[in-house]
C-alpha angles and dihedrals in degrees: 000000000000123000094255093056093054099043085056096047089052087041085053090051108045079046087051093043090050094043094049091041097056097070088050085055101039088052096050088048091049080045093052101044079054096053079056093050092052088047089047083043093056088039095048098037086046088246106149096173082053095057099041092059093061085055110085106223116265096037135158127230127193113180143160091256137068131316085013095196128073118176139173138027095330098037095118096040090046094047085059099051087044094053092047086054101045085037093061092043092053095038102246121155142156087044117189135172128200120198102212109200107300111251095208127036122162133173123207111168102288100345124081130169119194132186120206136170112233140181121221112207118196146145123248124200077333105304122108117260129182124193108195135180092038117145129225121200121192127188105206131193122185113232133183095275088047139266109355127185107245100178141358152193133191115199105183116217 
């Protein structure tokens, strides 16, 4: 076999392996923006249970409210409690987070990170209020049961 021949067979392979590899990718990113839909779910329909079982355990939290920094088997579980509570001290109500189209998602194995631009929607003291343009990175792990949320952070805009 010439040089040429092989160069275009190992050239028709690595092309194979990509193309067979991409649907496999684009599946475990649609899998992990949904692991983030169920979380905003929980988070918008005040399900905390809902939201916790999106988080992986141990998992690690970093938000723009006290104590900003959850960390270990009940993180997610404990940030809730801590945003109902700082929520109803600040007079926040009606909270709602969107999720806009991430504009990072990567795939590595079992491990995935995704960037995405949000709005969080709320009321304060009554009166409509919309926070647009913050950014939500997730550091995500598959598990047995699917795509999980291992760690988080939330940068308002």
């Amino acid at each position: 076999m010439n040089s040429q021949r092989l160069a275009a067979l190992i050239s028709i392979a690595v092309f194979a392996v990509v193309l067979v590899s991409r649907p496999a990718v684009a599946s475990d990113s649609s899998e992990m923006v949904a692991t983030e839909a169920q979380f905003l779910d929980g988070f918008n329909t005040v399900n905390a249970a809902k939201a916790a079982a999106a988080c992986t355990a141990p998992a690690s939290i970093i938000d723009d409210f006290p104590p900003h920094h959850w960390q270990g088997p009940t993180a997610c579980a404990d940030w809730f409690a801590a945003f109902l509570t700082a929520a109803k001290a600040g007079g926040y109500t009606n909270n709602v987070v969107t999720m806009g189209k991430p504009w990072h998602a990567e795939v590595d194995g079992n491990t995935g990170y995704v960037v995405v631009p949000t709005t969080y929607s709320y009321k304060l003291h009554g009166k409509p209020t919309v926070e647009s343009g913050a950014v939500w990175t997730l550091a995500m792990k598959k598990t047995p049961d699917g795509w999980r949320i291992a760690g988080w952070a939330w940068a308002q805009h």
